[in-house]
The first five atom37 places (N, CA, C, CB, O) and aatype in JSON, in Angstrom:
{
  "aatype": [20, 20, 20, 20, 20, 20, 20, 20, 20, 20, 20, 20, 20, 20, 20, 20, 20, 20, 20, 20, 20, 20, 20, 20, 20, 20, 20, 20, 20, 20, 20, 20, 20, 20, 20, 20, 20, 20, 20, 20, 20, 20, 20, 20, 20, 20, 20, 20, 20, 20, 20, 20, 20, 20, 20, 20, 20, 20, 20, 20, 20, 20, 20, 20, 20, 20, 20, 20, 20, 20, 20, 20, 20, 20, 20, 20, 20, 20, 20, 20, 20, 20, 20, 20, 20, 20, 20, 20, 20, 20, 20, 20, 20, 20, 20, 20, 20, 20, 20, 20, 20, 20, 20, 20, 20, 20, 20, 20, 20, 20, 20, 20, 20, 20, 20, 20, 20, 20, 20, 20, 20, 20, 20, 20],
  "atom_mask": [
    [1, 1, 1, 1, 1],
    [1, 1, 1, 1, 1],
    [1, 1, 1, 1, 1],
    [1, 1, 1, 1, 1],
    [1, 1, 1, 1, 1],
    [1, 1, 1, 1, 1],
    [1, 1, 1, 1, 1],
    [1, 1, 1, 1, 1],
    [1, 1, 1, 1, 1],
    [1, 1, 1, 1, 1],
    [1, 1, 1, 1, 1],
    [1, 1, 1, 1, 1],
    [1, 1, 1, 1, 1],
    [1, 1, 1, 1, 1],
    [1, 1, 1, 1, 1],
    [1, 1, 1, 1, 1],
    [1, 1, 1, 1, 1],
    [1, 1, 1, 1, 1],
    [1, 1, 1, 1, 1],
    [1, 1, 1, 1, 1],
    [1, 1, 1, 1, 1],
    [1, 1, 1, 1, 1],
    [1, 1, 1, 1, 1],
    [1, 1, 1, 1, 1],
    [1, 1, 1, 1, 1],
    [1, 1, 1, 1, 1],
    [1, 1, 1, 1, 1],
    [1, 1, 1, 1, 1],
    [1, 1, 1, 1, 1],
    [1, 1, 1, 1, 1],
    [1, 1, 1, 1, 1],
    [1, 1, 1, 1, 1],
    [1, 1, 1, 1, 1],
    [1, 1, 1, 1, 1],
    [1, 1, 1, 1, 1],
    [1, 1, 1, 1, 1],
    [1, 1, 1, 1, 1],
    [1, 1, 1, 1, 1],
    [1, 1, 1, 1, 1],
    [1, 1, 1, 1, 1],
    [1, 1, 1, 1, 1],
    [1, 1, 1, 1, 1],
    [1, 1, 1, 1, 1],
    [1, 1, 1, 1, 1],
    [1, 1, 1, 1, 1],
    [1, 1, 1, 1, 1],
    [1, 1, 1, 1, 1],
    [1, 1, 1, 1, 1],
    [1, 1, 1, 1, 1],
    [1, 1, 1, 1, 1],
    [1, 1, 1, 1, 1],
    [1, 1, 1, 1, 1],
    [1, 1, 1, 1, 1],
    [1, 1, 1, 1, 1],
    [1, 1, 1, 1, 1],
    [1, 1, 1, 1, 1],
    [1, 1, 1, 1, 1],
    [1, 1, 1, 1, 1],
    [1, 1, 1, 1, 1],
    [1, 1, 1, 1, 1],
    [1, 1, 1, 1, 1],
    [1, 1, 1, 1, 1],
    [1, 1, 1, 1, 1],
    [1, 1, 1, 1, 1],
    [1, 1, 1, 1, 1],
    [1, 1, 1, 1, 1],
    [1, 1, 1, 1, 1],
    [1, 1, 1, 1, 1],
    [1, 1, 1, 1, 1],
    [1, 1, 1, 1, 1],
    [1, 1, 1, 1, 1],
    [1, 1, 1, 1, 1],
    [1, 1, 1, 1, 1],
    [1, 1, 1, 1, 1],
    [1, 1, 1, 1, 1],
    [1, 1, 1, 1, 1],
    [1, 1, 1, 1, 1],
    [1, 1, 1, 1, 1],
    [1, 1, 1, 1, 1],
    [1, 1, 1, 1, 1],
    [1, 1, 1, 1, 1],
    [1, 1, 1, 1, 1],
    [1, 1, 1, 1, 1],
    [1, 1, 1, 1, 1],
    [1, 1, 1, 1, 1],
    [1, 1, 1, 1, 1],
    [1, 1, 1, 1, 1],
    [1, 1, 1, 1, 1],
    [1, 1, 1, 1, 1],
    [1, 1, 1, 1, 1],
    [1, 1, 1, 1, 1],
    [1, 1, 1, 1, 1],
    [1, 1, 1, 1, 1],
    [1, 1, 1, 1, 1],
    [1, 1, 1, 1, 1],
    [1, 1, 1, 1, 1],
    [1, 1, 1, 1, 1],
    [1, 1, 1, 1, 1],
    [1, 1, 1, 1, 1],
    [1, 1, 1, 1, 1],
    [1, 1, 1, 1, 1],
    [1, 1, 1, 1, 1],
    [1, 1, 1, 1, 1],
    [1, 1, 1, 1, 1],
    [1, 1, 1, 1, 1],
    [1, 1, 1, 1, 1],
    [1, 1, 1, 1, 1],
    [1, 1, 1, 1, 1],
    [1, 1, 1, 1, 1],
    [1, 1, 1, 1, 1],
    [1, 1, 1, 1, 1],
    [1, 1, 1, 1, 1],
    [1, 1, 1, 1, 1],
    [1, 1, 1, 1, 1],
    [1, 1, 1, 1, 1],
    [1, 1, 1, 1, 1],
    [1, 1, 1, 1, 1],
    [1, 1, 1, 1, 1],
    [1, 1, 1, 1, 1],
    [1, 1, 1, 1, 1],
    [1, 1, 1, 1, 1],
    [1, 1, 1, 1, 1],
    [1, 1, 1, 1, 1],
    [1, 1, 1, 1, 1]
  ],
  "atom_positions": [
    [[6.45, -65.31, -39.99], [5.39, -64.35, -40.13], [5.76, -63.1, -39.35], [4.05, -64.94, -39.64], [5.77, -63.18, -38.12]],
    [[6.06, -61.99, -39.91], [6.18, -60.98, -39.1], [4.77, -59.93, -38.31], [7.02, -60.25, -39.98], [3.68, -59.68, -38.81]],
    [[5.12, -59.65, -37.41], [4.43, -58.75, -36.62], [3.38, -57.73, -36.91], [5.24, -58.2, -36.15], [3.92, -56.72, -36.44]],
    [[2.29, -57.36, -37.37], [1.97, -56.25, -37.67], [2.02, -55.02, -36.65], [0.89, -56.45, -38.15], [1.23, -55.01, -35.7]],
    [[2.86, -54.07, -36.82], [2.65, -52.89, -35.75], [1.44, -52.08, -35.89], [3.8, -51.88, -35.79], [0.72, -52.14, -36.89]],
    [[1.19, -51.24, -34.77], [-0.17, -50.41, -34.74], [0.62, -49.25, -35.34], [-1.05, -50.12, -33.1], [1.82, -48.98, -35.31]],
    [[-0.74, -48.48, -36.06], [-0.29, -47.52, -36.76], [-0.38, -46.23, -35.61], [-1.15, -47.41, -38.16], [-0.88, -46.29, -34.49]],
    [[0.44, -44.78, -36.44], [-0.08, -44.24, -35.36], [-0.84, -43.13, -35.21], [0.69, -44.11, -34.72], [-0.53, -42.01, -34.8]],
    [[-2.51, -43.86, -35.86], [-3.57, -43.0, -35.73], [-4.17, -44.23, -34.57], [-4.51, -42.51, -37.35], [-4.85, -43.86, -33.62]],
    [[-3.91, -45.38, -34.74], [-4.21, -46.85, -33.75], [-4.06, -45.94, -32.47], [-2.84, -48.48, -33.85], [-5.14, -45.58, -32.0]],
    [[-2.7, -45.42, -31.7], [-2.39, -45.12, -30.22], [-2.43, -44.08, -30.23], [-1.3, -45.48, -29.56], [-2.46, -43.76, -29.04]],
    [[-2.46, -42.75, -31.13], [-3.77, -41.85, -30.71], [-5.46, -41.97, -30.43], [-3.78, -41.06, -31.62], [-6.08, -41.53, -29.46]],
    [[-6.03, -42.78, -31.68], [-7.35, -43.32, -30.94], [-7.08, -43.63, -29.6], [-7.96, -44.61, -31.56], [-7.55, -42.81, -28.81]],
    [[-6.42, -44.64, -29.08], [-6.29, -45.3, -27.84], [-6.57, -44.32, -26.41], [-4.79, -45.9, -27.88], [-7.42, -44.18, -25.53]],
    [[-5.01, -43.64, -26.88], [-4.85, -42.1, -26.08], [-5.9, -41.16, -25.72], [-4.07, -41.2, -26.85], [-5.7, -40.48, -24.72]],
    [[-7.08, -41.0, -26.44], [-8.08, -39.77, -27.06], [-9.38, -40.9, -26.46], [-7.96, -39.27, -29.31], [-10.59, -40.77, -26.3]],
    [[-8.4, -42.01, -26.27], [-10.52, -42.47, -25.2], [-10.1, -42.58, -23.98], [-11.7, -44.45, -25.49], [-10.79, -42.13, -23.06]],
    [[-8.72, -43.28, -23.69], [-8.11, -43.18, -22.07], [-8.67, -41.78, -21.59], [-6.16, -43.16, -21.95], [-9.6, -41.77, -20.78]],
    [[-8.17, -40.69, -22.03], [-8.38, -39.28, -21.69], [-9.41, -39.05, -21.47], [-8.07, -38.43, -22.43], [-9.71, -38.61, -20.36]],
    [[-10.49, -39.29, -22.59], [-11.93, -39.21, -22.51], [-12.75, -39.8, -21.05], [-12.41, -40.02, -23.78], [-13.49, -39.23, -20.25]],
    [[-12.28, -41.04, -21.14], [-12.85, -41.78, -19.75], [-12.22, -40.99, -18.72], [-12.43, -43.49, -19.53], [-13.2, -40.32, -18.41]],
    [[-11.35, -40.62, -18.02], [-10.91, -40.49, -17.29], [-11.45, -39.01, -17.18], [-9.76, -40.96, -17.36], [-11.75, -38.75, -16.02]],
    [[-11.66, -37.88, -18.15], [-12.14, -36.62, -17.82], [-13.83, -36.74, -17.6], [-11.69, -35.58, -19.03], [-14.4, -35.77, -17.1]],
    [[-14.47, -37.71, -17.92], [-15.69, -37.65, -17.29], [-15.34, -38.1, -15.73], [-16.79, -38.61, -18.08], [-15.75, -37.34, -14.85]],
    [[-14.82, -38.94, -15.45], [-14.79, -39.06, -14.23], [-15.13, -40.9, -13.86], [-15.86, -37.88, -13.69], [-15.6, -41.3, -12.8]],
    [[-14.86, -41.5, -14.69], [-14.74, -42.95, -14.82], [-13.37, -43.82, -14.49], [-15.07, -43.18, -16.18], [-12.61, -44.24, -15.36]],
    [[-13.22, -43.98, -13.17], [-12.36, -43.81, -12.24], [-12.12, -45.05, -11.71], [-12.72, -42.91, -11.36], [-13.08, -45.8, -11.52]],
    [[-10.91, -45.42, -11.41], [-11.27, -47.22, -10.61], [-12.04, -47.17, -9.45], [-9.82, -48.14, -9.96], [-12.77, -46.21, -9.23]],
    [[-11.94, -48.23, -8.61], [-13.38, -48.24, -8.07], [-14.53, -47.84, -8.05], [-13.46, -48.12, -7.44], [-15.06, -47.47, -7.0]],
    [[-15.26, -47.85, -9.47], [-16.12, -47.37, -9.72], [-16.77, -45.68, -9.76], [-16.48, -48.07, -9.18], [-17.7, -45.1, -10.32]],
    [[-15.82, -45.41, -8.96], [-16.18, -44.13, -8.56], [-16.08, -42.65, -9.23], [-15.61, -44.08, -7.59], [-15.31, -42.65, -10.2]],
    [[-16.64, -41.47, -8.96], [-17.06, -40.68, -9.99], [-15.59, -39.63, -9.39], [-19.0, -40.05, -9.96], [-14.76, -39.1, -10.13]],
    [[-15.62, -39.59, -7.95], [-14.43, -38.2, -7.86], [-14.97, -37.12, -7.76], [-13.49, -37.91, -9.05], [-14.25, -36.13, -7.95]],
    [[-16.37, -36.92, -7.44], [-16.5, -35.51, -8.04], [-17.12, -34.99, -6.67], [-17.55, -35.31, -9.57], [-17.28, -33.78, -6.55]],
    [[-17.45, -35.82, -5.68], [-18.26, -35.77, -4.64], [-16.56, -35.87, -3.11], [-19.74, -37.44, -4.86], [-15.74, -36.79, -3.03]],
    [[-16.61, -34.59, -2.22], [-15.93, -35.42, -1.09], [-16.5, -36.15, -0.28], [-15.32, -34.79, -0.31], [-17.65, -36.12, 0.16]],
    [[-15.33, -37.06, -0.01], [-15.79, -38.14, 1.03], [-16.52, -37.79, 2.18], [-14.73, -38.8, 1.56], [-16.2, -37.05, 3.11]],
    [[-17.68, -38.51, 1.95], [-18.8, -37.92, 3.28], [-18.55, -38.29, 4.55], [-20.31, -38.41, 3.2], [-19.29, -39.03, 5.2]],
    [[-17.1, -37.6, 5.11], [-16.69, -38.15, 6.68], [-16.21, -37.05, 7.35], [-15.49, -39.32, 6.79], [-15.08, -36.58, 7.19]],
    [[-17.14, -36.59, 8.17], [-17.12, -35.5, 9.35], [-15.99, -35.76, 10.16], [-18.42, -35.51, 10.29], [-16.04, -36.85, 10.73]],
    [[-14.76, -34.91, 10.44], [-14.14, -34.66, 11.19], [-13.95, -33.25, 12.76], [-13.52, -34.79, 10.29], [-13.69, -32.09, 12.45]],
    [[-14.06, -33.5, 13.74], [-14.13, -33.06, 14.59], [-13.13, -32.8, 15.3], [-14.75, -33.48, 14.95], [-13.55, -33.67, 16.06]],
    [[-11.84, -32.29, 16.0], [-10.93, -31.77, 16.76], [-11.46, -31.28, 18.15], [-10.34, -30.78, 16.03], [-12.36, -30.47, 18.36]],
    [[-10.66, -31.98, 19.06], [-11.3, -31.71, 20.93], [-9.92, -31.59, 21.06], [-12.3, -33.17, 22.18], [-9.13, -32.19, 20.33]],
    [[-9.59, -30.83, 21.96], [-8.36, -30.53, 22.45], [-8.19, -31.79, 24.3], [-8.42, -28.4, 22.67], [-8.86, -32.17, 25.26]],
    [[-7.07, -31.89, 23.79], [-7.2, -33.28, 25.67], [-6.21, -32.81, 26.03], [-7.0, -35.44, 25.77], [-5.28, -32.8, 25.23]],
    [[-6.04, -32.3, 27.22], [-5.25, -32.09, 28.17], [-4.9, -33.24, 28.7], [-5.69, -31.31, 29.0], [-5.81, -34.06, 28.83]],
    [[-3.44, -33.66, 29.18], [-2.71, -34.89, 29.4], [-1.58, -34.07, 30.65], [-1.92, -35.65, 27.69], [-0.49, -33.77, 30.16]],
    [[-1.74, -33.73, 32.08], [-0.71, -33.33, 32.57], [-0.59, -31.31, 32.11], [0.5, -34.5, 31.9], [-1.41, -30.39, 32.05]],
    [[0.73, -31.43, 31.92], [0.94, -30.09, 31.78], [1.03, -30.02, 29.81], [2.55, -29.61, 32.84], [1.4, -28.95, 29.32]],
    [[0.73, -31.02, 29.02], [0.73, -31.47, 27.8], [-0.72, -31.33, 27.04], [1.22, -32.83, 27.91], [-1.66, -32.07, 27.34]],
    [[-0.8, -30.51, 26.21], [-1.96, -30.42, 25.58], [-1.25, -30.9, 24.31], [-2.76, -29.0, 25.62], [-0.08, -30.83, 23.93]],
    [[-3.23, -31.79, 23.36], [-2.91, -31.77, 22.02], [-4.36, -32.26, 21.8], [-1.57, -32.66, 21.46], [-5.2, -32.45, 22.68]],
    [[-4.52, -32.46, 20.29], [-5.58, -32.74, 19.31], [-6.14, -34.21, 19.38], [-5.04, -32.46, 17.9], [-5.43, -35.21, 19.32]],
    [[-7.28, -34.2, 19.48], [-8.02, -35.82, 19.35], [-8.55, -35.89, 18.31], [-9.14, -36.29, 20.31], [-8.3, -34.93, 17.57]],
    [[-9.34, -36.82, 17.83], [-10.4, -36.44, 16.7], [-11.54, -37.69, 17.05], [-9.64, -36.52, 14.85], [-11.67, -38.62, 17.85]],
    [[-12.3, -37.04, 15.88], [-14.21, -38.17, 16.31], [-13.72, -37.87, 14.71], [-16.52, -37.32, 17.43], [-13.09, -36.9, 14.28]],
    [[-14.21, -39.01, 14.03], [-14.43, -39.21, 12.51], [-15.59, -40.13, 12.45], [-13.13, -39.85, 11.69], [-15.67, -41.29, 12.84]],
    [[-16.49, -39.32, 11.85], [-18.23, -40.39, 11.69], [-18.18, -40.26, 10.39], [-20.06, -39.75, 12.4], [-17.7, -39.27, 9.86]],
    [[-18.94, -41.77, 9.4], [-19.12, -41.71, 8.14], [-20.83, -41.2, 8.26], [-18.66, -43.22, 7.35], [-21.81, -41.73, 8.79]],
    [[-20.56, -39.6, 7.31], [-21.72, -38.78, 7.64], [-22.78, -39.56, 6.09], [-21.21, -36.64, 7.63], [-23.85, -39.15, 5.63]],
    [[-22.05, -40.57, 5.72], [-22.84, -41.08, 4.18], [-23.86, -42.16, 4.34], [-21.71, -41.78, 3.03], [-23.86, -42.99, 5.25]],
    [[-24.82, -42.06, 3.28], [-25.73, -43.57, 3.83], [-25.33, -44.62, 3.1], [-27.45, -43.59, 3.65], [-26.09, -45.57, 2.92]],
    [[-23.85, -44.55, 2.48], [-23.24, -45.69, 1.96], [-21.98, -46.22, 2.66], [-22.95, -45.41, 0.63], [-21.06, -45.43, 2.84]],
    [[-21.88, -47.24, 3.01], [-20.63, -47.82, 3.46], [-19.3, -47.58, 2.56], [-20.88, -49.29, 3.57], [-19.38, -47.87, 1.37]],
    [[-18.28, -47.16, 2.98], [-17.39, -46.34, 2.88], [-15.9, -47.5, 2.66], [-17.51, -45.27, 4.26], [-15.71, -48.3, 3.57]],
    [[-14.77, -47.51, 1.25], [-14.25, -48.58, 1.46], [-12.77, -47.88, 1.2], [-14.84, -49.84, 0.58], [-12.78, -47.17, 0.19]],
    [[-11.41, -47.95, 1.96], [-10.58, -48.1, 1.44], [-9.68, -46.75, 2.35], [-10.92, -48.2, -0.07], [-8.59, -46.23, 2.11]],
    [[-10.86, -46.47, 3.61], [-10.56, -45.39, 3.82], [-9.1, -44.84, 4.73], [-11.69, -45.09, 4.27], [-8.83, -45.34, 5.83]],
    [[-8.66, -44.29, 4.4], [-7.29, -43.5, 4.69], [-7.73, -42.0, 5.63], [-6.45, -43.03, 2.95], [-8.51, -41.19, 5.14]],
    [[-7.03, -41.78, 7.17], [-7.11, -40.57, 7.15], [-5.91, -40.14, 7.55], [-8.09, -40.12, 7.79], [-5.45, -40.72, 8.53]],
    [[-5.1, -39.09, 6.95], [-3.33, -38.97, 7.15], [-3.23, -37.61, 8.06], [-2.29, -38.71, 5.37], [-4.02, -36.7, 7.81]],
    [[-2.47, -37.51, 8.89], [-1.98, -36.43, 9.88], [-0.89, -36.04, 9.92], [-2.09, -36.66, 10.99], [0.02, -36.83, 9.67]],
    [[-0.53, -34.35, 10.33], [0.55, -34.29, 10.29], [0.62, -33.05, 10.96], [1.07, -34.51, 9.14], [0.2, -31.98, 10.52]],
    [[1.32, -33.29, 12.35], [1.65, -32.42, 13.22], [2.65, -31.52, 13.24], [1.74, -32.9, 14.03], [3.55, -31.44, 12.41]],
    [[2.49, -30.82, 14.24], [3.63, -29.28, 14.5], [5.17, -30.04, 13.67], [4.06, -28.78, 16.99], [5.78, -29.53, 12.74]],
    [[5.47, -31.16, 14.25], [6.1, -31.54, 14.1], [6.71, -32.85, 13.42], [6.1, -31.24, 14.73], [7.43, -33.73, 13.89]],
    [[6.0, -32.62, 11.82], [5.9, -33.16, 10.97], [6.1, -34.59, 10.99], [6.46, -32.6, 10.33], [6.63, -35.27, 10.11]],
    [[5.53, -35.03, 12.27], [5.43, -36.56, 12.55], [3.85, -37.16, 11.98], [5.62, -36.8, 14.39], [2.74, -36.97, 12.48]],
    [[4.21, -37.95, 10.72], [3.08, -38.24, 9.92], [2.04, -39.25, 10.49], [3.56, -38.71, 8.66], [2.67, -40.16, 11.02]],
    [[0.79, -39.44, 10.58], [0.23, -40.27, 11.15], [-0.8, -40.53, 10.02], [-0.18, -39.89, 12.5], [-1.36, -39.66, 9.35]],
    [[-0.97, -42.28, 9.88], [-1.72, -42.77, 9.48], [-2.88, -43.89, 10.07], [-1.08, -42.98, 8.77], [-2.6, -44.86, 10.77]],
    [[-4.04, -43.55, 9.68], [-4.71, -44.3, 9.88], [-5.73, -45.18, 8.78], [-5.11, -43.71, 10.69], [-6.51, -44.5, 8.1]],
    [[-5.72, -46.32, 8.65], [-6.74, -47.26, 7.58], [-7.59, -47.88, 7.71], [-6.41, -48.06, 7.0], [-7.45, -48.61, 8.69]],
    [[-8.58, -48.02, 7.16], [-9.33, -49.19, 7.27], [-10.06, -49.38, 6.2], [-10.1, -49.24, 8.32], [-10.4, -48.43, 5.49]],
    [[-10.39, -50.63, 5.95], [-11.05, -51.04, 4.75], [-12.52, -50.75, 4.62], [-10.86, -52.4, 4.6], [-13.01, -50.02, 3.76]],
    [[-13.14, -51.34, 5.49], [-14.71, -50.89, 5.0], [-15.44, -50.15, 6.69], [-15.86, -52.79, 4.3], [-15.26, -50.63, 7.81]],
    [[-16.37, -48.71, 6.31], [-16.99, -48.39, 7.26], [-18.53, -48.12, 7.38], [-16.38, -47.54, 7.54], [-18.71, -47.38, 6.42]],
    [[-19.23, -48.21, 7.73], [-20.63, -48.46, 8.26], [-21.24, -47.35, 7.68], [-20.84, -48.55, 9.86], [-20.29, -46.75, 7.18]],
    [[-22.24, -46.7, 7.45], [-23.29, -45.52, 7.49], [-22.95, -45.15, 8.87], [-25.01, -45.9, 7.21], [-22.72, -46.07, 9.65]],
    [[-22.9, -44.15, 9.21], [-23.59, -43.2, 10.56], [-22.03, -44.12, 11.37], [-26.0, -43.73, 11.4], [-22.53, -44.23, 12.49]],
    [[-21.15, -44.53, 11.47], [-20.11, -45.64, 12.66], [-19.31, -44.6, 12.74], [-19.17, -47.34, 12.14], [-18.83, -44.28, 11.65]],
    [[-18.99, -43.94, 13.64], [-18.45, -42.79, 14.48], [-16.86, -43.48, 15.4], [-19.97, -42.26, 15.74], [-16.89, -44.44, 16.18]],
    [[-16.0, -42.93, 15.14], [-14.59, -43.53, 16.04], [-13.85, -42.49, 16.29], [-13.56, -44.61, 15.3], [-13.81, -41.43, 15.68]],
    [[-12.96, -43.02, 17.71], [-12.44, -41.69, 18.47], [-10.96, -42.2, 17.92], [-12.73, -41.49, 20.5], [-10.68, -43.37, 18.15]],
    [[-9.98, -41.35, 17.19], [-8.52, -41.21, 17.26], [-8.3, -40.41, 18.54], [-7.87, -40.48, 15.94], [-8.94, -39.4, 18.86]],
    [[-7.02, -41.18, 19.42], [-6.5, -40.19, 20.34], [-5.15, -40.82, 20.78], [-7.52, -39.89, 21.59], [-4.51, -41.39, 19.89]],
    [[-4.65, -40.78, 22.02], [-3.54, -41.17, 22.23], [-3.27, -42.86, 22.3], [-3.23, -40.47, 23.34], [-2.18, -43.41, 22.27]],
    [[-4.7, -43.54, 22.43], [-4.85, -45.22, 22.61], [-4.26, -45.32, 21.11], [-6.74, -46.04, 22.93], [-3.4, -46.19, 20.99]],
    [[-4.57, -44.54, 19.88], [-4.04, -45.19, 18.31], [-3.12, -44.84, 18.14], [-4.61, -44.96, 17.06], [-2.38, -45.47, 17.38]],
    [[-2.81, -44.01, 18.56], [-1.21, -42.79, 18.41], [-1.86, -41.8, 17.7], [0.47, -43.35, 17.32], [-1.65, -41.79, 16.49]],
    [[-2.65, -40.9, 18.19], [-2.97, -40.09, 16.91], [-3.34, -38.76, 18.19], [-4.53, -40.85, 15.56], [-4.48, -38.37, 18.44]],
    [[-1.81, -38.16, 18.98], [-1.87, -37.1, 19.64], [-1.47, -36.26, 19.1], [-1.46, -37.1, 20.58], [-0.28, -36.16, 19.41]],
    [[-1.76, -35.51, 18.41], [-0.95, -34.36, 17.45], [-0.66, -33.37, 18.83], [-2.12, -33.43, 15.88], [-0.76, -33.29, 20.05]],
    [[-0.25, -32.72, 17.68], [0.23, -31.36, 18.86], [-1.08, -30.42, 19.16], [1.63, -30.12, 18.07], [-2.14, -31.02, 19.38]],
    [[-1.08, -28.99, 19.18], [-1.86, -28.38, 18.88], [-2.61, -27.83, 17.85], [-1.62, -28.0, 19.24], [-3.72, -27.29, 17.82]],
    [[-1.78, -28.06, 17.01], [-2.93, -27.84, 15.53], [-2.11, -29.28, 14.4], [-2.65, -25.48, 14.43], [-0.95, -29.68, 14.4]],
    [[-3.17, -29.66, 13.67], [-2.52, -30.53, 12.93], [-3.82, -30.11, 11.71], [-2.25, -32.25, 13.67], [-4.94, -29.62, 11.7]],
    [[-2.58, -30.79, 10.55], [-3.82, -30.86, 9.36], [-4.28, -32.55, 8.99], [-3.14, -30.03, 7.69], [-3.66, -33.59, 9.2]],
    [[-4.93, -32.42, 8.68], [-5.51, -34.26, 8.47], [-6.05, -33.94, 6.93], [-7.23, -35.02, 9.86], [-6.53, -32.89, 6.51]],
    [[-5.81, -35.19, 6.22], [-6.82, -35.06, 4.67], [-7.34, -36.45, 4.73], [-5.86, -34.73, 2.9], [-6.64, -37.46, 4.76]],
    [[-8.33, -36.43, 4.74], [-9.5, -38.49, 4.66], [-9.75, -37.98, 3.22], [-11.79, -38.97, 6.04], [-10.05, -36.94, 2.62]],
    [[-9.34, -39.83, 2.9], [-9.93, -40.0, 1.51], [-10.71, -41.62, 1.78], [-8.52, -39.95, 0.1], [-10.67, -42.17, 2.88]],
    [[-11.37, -42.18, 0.61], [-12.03, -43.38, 0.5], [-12.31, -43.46, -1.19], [-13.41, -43.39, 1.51], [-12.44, -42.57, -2.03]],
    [[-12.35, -44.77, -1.26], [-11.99, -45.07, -2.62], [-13.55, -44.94, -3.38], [-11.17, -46.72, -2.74], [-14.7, -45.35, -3.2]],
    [[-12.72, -44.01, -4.43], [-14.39, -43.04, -5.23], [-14.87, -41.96, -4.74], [-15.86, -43.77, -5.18], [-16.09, -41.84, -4.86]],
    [[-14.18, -40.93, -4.09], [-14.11, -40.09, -3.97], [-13.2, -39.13, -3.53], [-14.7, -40.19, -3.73], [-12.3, -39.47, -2.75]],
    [[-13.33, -37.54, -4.09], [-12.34, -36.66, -3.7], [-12.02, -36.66, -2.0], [-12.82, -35.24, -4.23], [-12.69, -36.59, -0.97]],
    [[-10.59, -36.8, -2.37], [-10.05, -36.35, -0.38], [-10.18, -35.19, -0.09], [-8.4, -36.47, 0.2], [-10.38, -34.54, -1.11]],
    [[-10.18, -34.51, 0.92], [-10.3, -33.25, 1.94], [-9.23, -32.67, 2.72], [-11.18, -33.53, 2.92], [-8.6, -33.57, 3.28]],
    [[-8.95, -31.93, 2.87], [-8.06, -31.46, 3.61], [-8.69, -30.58, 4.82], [-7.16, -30.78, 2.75], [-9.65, -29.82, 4.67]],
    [[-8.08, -30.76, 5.93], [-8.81, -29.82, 6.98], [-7.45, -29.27, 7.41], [-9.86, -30.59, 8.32], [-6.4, -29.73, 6.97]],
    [[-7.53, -28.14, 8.4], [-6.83, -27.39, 9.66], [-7.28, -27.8, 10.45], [-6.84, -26.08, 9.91], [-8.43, -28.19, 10.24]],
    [[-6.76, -27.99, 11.77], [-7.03, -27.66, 13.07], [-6.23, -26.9, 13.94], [-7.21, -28.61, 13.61], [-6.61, -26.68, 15.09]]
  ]
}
């Protein structure tokens, strides 16, 4: 018995709803994309000695618990820093600093993302 192949108006249909879903914004983890991740970032400068650099406070500013979340760094000196965690609280507030490894230099950029929504990019 041989095979029937799809024709190819079959994997254009296919093509022409993938696209479709995906330009509304029907996204894995449920999520829409269209909203950034509701997580306040803050920069304090800590003096360490004759050594200054960047801390951070990251609070989930959302009244939904937050899953999958990533926040990436990257200093003067393009030493990348990551930080993860899987699920975070409404309103649960945490200090990055030199206890996680997360001393940047004096200015660093950071981008937080969480799964189902757009990431951010900041300066400091």
């Amino acid at each position: 018995m041989k095979a029937k192949r799809t024709s190819k108006w079959g994997w254009l249909t296919a093509f022409a709803a993938c696209a479709a879903l995906w330009a509304v914004g029907l996204r894995p983890f449920g999520g829409h994309a269209s909203a950034d991740v509701p997580l306040e970032v803050q920069a304090h400068r800590i003096r360490e000695g004759s050594r200054e650099a960047v801390g951070l406070t990251v609070k989930n500013a959302g009244s939904q618990p937050l899953h999958g979340v990533e926040i990436l760094g990257l200093g003067e000196a393009d030493a990348m820093r990551i930080f993860r965690r899987q699920d975070w609280a409404p309103g649960e507030e945490i200090e990055l600093g030199e206890h996680e490894g997360w001393m940047a230099g004096t200015s660093a950029t950071v981008e937080v993302s969480a799964q189902g929504y757009a990431s951010k990019k900041l300066k400091f």
